[in-house]
N, C-alpha and C positions, 0 to 999 in steps of 0.2 A: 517780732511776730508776723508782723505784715511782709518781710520778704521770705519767711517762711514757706508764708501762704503763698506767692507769686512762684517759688522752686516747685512747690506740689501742683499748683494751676499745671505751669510748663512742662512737669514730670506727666501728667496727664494727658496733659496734650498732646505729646510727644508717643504715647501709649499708645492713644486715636489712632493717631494717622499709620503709626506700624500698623496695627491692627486691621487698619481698611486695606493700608498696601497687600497685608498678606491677605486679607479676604475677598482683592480684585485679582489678584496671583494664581488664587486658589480657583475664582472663575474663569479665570484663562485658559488655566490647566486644563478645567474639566469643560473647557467648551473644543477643546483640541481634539481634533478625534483621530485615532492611529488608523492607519493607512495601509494597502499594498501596492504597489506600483507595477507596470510593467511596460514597459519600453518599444511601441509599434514599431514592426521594421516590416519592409515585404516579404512576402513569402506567397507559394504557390495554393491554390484551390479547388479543388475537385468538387463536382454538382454529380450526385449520383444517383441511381435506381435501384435500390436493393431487392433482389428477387431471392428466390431455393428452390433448388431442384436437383437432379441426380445424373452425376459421371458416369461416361459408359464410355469405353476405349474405343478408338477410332478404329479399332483390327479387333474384329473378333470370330473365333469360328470353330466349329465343332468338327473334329473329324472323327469318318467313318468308314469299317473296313471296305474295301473293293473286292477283295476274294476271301474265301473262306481259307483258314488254313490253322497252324499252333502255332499261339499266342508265343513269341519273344520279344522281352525289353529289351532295348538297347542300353548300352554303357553310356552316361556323359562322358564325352571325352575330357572335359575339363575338369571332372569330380575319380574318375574313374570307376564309378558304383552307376548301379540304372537311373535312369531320371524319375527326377519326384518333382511334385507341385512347388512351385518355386522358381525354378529352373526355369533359366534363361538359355533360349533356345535359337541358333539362325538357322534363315531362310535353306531350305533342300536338303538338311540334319534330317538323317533318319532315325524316329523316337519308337517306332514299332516296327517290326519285320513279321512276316508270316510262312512258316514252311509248309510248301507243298507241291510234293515231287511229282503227284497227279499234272498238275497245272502246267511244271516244266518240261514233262516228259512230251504234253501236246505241243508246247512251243518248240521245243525241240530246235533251242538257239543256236547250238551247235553247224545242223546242219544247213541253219537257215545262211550262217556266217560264210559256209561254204559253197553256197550257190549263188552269193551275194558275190564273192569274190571269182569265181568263175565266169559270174557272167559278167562281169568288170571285165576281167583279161579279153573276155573273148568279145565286146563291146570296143574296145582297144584297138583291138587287131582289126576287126573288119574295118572300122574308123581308117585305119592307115592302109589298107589296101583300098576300099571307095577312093582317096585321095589320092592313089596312082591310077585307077580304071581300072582296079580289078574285080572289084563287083557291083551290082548294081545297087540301086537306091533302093528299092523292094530288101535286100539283102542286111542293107543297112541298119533299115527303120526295122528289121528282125532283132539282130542284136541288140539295139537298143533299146526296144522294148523287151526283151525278157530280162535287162539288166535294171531295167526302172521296176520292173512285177520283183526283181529280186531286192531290192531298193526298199521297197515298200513295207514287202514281207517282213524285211531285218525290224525295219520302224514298228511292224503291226506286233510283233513278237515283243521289242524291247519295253512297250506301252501296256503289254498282257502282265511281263515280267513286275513293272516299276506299281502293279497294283499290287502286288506282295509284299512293298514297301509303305508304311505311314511317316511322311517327312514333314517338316516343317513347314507351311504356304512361305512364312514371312520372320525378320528377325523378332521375338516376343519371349513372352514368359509364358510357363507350363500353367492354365488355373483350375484344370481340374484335369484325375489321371484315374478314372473309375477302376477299380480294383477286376483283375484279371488274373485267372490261374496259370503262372506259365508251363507255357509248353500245353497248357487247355485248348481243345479246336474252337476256333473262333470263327461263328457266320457271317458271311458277308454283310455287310451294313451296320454291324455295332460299331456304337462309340466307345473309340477307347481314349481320345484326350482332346481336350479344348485347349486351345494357345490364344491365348493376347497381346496384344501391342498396345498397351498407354503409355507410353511414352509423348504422344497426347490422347487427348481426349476431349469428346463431345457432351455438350449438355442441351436439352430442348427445354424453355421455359416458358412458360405466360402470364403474360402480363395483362393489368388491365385497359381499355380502349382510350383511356384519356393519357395513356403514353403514346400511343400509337405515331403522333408528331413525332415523337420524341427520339427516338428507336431509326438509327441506319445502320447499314452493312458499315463496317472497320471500324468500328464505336471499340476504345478499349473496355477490356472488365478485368475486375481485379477477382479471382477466385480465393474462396479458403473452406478448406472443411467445418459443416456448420458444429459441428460437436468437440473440436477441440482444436486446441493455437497452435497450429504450425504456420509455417513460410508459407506466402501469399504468394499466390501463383495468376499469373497473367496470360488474359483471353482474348479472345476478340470475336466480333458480332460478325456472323459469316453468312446469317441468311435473316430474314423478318417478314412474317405473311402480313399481306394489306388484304387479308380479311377476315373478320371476329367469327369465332365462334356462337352460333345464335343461342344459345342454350345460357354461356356463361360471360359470353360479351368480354371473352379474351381473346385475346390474338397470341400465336406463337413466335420464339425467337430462339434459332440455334446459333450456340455458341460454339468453339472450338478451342481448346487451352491445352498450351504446350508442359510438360509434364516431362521435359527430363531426365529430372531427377527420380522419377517414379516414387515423388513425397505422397501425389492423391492417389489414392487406391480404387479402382473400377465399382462403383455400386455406391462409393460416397457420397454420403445430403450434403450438398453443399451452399454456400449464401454465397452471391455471386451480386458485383456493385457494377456494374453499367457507368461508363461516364459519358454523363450528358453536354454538359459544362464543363472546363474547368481555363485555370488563368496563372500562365507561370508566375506572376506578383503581381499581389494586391495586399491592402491596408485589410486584414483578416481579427477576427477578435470572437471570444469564446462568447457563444450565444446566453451563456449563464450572468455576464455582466451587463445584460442591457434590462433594463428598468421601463415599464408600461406607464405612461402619465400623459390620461387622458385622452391616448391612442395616439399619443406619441411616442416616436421608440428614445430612450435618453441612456447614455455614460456622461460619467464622469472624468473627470483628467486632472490632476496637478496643475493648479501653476501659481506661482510666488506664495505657495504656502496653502492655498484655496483647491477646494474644489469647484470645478468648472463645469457647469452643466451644456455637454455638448448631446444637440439634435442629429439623430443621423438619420440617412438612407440606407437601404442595405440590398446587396444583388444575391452573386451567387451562394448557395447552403447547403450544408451537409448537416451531418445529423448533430456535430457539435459547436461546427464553426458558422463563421457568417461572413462574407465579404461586405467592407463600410464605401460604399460609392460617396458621401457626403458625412462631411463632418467633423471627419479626423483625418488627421493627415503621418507620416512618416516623422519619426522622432518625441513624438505625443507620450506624456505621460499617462498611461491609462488604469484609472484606479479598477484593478480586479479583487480586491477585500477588505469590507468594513464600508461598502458605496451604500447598503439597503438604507441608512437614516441621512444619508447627508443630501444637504439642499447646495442650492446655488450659492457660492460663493461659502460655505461653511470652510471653517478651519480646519484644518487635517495638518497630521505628522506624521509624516512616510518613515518606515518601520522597514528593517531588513528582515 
């Protein structure tokens, strides 16, 4: 009976101590807190200005008849049909013509051609006889001057003629081609089409006075249309007034953005980031993982199982990141999820 008793004592006891083992197992477990890691390495940083404001083509211009005459489109040569809005157009392309036989019959280039060349030859000739002594110098400065009066005339005529023509100024696109009855008489000074060139483009913006340091000429910017994601297009700071506005105690700043591809379109709102700062690498970390204690700024880090309450310093920022001047360093395990409850030196289990 008595070693009965001593098998159930020991049976018991043996119960115990499983018992506690799993019931300190079981505190272990739940004092472990899972983890996400992420691995510092350098990387680049940009400090920026975010402003909006609106693209307008660096070429822009409205033309307008120079004589009266009937309205004819021309052909795109590259479409074979008249040009339309759209249309891409080079420099001295003529997009409009105007006839009127009124205009030519006063030019009268024909004959202007022929007294032009007349008095070439006979400018000619007397030149080569002065240069033997056969005539005088009074005789000379005759010919040559009614060949220069014939000279001019051809020029005065071909400049009469080239207003019956509307050409291109510059290589651009057609943006607007107001509707015209062809073969309708057209008066002198309507507009018949606007051409643009953005292939870049300009923006004027302002900012407030406590940038004003801040702000130089060849500052990049990075552009984008403020209403929907396209390719980010790049600008640069071309001009900066040093001085406000009294009314709203801004100052202005134009930019100039190259436009290629002609992705931004003339009239676009656009958000346009100014770089102030920025630092090809540095120990960079997402502004979401730092913790306020005390008005201190705190992360946490991995190490041998813990988390490591590291103090930092911070420089340059943008709207998500933060450069770590002090604190952390290159290769640093940096806890980015599951940091809001853990203290110093608490347990953690890094989780893929």
């Amino acid at each position: 009976m008595r070693t009965k008793t001593i098998v159930f004592a020991s049976l018991a006891a043996l119960l115990l101590l499983a018992a506690c083992k799993q019931e300190r197992m079981a505190i272990d477990t739940s004092s472990t807190i899972p983890v996400r890691t992420s691995e510092l390495n350098p990387k680049p940083i940009q400090e920026v200005i975010t402003v909006t404001g609106t693209a307008f083509p660096i070429s822009d211009i409205e033309l307008k008849t120079e004589q009266a005459g009937q309205y004819r489109l021309r052909a795109n040569p590259r479409t074979g049909v008249p040009f339309r809005m759209g249309d891409a157009v080079l420099k001295d392309e003529v997009l409009i013509s105007l006839d009127n036989p009124e205009v030519v019959n006063q030019v009268a280039m024909d004959s202007k051609k022929l007294q032009f060349d007349s008095a070439q030859r006979e400018f000619t000739k007397q030149k080569s006889i002065f240069d033997k002594g056969g005539i005088t110098l009074k005789e000379l400065s005759d010919a040559e001057r009614s060949f220069v009066d014939a000279k001019h005339s051809i020029e005065s005529a071909t400049l009469t003629l080239a207003k019956l023509e509307v050409k291109a100024p510059f290589n651009g696109v057609i943006a607007d081609l107001p509707h015209v009855t062809e073969g309708g008489w057209t008066a002198s000074g309507t507009l018949v089409v606007r051409v643009v060139d953005y292939s870049r483009l300009y923006a004027e913006l302002t900012l407030p006075s406590k940038d004003m340091d801040r702000i130089v000429r060849g500052q990049t910017v990075t552009v984008n249309d403020y209403s929907a994601a396209k390719t980010a297009l790049k600008g640069t700071v071309t001009q900066a007034s040093p001085a406000l506005d009294p009314d709203s105690r801004m100052f202005k700043v134009k930019i100039d953005i190259a436009n290629p591809q002609l992705i931004l379109k003339p009239g676009t709102f656009i958000k346009a980031e100014v770089v102030v700062q920025e630092k090809p690498a540095a120990i960079v970390i997402s502004k979401s993982v730092i913790l306020d204690r005390q008005g201190n700024k705190i992360v946490y880090v991995v190490d041998r199982g813990m988390a490591v309450e590291r103090r930092i310093k911070t420089g340059i920022e943008n709207k998500d990141e933060v450069e770590v001047l002090e604190g952390l360093q290159a290769k640093d395990q940096l806890i980015i999820e599951g940091f809001e409850t853990l203290r110093n030196r608490s347990q953690v289990k890094v989780i893929q």
